[in-house]
C-alpha positions in Angstrom: 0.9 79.5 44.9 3.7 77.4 43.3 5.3 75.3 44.9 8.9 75.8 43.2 11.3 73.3 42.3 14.0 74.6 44.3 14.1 77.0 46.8 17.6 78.8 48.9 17.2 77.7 52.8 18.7 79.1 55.5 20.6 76.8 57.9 21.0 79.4 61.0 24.5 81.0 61.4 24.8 82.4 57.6 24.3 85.9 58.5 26.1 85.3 61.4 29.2 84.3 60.2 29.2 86.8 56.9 28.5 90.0 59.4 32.0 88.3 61.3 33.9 87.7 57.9 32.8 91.5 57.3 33.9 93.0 60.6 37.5 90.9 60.5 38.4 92.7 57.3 39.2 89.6 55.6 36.5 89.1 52.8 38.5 87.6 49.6 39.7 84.4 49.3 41.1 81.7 51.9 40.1 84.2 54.9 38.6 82.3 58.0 36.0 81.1 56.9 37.3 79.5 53.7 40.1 77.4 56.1 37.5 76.0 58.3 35.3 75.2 55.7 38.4 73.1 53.9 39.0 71.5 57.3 35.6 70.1 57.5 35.3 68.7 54.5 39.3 67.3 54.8 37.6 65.8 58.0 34.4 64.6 56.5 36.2 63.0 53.5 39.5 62.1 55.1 40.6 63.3 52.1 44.5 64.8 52.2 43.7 67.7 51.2 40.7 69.5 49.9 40.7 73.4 48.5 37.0 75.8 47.8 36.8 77.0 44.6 34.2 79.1 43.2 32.3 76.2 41.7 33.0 72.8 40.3 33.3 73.5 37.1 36.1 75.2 38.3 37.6 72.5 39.7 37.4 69.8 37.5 39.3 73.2 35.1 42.2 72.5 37.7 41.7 68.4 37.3 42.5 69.1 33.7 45.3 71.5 34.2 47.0 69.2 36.6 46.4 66.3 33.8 48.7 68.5 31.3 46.8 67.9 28.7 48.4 68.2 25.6 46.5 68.6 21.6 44.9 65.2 21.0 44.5 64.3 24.3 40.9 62.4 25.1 38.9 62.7 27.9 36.1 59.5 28.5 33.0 60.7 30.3 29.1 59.9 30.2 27.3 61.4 27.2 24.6 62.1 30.2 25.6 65.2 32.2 26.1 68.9 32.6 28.7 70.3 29.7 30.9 71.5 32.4 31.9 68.0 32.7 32.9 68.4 29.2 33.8 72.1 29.2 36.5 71.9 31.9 38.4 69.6 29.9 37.9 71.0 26.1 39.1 74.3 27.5 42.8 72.6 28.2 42.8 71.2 24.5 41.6 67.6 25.2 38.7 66.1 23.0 35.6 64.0 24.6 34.7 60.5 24.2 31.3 60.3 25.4 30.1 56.9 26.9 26.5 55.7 27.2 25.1 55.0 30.6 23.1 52.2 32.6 19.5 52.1 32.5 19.1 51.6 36.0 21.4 54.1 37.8 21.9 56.8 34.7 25.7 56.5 35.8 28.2 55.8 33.0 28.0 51.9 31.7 31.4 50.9 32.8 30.9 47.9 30.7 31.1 50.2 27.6 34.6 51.7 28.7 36.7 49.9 28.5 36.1 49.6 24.3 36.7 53.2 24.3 39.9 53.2 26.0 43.1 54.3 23.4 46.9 55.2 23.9 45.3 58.9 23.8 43.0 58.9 26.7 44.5 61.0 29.4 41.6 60.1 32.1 38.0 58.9 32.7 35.7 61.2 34.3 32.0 59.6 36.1 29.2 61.7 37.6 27.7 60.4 40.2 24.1 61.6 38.6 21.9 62.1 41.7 24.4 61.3 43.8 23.9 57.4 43.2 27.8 56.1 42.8 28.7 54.7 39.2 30.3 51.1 39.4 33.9 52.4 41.0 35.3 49.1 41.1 35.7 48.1 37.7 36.3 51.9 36.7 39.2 51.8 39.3 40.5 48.7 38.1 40.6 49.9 34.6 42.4 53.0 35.7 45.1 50.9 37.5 46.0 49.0 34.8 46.5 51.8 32.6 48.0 54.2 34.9 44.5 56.4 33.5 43.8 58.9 37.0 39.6 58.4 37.4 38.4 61.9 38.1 34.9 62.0 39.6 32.5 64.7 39.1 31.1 64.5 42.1 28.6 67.5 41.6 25.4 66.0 43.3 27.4 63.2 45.4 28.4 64.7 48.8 27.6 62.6 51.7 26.8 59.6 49.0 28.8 56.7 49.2 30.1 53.2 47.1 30.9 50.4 49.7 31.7 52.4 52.3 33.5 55.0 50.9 32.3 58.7 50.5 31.8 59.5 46.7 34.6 61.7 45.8 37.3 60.3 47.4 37.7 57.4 45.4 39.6 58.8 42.1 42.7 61.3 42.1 40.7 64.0 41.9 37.0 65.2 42.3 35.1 68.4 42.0 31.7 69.6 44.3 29.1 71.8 43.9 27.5 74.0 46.3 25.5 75.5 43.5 22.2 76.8 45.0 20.5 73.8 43.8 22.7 71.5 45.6 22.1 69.9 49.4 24.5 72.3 50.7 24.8 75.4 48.7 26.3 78.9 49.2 24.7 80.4 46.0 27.9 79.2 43.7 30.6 77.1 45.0 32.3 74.0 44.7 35.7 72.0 46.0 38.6 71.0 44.8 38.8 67.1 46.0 43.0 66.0 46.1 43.2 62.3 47.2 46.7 61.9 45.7 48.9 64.3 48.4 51.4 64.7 45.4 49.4 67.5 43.6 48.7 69.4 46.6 51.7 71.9 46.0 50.7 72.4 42.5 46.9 72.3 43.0 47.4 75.6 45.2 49.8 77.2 43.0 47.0 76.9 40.3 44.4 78.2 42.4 46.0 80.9 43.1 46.9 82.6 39.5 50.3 80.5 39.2 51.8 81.9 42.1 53.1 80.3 45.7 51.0 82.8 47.9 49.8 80.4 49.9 52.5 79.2 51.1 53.7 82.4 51.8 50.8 83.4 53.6 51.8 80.4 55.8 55.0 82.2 56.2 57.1 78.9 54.4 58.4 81.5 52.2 59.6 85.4 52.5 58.0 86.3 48.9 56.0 84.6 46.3 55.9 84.7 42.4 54.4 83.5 39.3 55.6 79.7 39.0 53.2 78.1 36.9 50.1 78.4 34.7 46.5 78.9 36.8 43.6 81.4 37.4 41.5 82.8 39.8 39.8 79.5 41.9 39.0 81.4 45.1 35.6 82.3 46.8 35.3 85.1 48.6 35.2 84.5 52.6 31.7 86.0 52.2 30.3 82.5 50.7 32.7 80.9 52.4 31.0 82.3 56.0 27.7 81.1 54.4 29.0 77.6 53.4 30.3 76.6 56.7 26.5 77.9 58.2 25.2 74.9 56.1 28.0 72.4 56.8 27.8 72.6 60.4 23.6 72.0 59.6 25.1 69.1 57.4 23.1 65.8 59.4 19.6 67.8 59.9 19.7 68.8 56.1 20.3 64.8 55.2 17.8 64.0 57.7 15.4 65.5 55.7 16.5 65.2 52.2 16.1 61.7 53.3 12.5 61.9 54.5 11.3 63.5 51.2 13.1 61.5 49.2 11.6 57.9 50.7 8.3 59.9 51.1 8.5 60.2 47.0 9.5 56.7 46.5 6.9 55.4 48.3 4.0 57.2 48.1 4.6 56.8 43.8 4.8 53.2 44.2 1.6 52.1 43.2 1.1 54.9 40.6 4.8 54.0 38.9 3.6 50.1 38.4 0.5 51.1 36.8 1.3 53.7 34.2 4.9 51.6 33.6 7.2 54.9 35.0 10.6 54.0 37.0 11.5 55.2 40.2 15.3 56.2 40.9 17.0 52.6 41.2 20.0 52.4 44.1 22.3 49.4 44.5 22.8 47.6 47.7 26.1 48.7 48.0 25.7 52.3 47.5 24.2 55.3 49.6 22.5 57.9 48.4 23.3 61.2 48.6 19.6 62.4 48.6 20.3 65.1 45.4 17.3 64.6 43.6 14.5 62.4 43.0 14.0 61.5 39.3 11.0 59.7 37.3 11.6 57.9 33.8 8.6 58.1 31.6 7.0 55.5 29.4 7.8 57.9 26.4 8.7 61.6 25.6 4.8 62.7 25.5 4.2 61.1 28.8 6.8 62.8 29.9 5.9 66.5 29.1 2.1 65.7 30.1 3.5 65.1 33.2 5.3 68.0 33.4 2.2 69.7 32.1 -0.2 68.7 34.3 1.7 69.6 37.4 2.2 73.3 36.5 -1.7 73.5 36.0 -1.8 72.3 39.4 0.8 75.0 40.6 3.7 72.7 41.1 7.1 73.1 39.3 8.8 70.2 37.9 11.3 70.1 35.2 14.0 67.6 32.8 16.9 67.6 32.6 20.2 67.2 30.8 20.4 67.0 27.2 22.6 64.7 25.5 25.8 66.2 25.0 26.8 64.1 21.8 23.7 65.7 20.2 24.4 69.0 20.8 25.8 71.6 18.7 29.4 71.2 19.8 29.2 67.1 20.4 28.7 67.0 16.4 31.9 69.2 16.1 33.7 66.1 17.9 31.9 63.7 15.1 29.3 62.4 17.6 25.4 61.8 16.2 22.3 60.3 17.2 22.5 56.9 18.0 25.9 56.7 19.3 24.3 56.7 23.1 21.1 55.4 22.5 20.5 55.1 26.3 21.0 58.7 26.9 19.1 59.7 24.1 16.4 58.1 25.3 16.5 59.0 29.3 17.1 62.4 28.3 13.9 62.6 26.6 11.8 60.7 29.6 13.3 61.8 32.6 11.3 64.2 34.9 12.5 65.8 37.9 9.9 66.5 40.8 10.2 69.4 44.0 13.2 68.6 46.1 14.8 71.3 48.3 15.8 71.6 52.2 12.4 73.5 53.6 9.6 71.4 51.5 6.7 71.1 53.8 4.7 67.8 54.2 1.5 69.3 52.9 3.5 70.5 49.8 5.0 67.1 49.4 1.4 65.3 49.6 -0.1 68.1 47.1 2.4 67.0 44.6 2.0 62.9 45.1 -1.7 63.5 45.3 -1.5 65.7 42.1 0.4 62.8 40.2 -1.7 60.0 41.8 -4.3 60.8 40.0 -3.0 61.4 36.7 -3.6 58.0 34.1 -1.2 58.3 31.2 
């Protein structure tokens, strides 16, 4: 049988608490379930205010409609990431600068940003790629100076941290995921991180088609109406219910995200030195979130041998993103090869092996044994 490279797992309560959302009556957006599950993450983060949204795409779409962008407008981010990093902000007129990353982390190369920086750019967005934080200090520094908000994509970073501090509540703003791939998932989700209290008011007004119902439903006014721009951002309490199932699991998931991931790393030790392939690479100073674990090839064809082999053997492991400053719309913003040589070539090495909640121990030594005694 395969042993799949992701796979849904049940915490406990999910059924549980959607049969309850069901039988209140209350099944669209911020019902019940929806507040609680902003109150734990508000609590987790210490954030001032954090809202659900139907995924984090979504919520890096309100980042840029709280930015106003305006025609011109650029947007710095890594050239290494999902488009909806990208996509959020080209939707809301502004136009990508895409910055290489670091060989060791894959985060963007805050050394390289600053050279990018113009009277134009509007804000800097990292991603915290396998939930390994990008340099924040610098990157924070730089946003000072220039009065430039730092926005993080904070996709596979929940429960990660940079000195500290939890990832995602370091910029203004930052979006999650709880996309079905992600350490806690409720099919498709995300959040909407606020870590300045000023755009709280307008943050729910956008969430909520433009309008002030929620503050009416919190009885601060007798009516409410259409008083600015926004869309549709709410989950129904139905993944709500499920969300705060795997929330309250939130320490025993880590726990073991955290036991496959060292099992990975160092049961591939020996193998990686060999055949010249590098492990994931985490600073002193940060803590890892436990997303993913990563391998870099030697080269391209190593790479889908790899990849190769292992389905042979049953076992699913796949790449991942492709650079966005080669792709189709990337040229329409002038980019071309060689502008991020770094990405171009982790993009083209970069295998990602089995890594979900319920991976069984025998699975996890089927795949390391599998790879062990490949020779590239």
């Amino acid at each position: 049988m395969m042993i799949p490279f992701n796979k849904a797992t049940l915490a406990g309560n999910e059924f549980v608490y959607i049969a309850d959302a069901i039988q209140r009556g209350h099944i669209s957006g911020d019902g019940q379930y929806t507040r609680k599950c902003n109150r734990f993450l508000e609590n987790l983060l210490k954030s001032p205010k954090v809202l659900l949204t139907t995924s984090c795409t979504h919520a890096l779409e309100m980042a840029a409609i709280l930015l106003d962008l305006q025609e011109g407008d650029e947007i710095l981010l890594p050239a290494y990431t999902f488009v909806s990093t990208a996509n959020a902000f080209i939707l809301h007129k502004a136009r990508p600068t895409f910055v290489d990353i670091r060989e060791d982390t894959l985060n963007i190369d805050e050394r390289l940003i600053e050279r990018q920086l113009s009277d134009k750019t509007k804000a800097i967005v990292v991603v915290h790629y396998a939930g390994i934080g990008c340099e924040m200090d610098p990157i924070l520094e730089m946003g000072r100076k220039r009065s430039i908000p730092i926005i993080e994509d904070n996709a596979h970073g929940l429960f990660g941290s940079y000195k500290s501090r939890l990832l995602g509540t370091l910029g203004t703003f930052a979006g999650l995921s709880f996309h079905e791939t992600k350490n806690i998932t409720c099919g498709e989700g995300g959040a909407f991180i606020i870590n300045d209290a000023a755009f709280t008011e307008r943050a729910e007004i956008i969430r909520e088609k433009g309008t002030n119902r929620s503050r009416f439903f919190r009885g601060e006014v007798d009516k409410y109406s259409w008083m600015d721009v926004g869309s549709s951002y709410l989950p129904s309490d139905i993944l709500a219910a499920f969300l705060l199932a795997q929330l309250e699991d939130w320490e025993h998931i880590q726990r073991r995200r955290q036991e496959i991931w060292h099992f990975y790393y160092g049961a591939l030790a020996s193998w990686a030195e060999k055949n010249g392939v590098k492990r994931p690479f985490i600073p002193s100073h940060c803590g890892p979130s436990y997303h993913l674990f990563h391998l870099v090839m030697p080269t391209p064809t190593s790479r889908d041998f790899l990849i190769r082999e292992l389905k042979d053997k049953g076992i699913m492991s796949i790449f991942h993103y492709l650079p966005l400053h080669l792709s189709k719309m990337g040229a329409r913003f002038g980019f071309k090869p060689g502008d991020c040589p770094v990405t171009e070539r982790i993009s083209e090495s970069l295998v990602r092996l089995p890594f979900h909640n319920s991976l069984k121990n025998e699975e996890l030594e089927t795949i390391v044994e599998t790879i062990n005694r490949l020779r590239l």
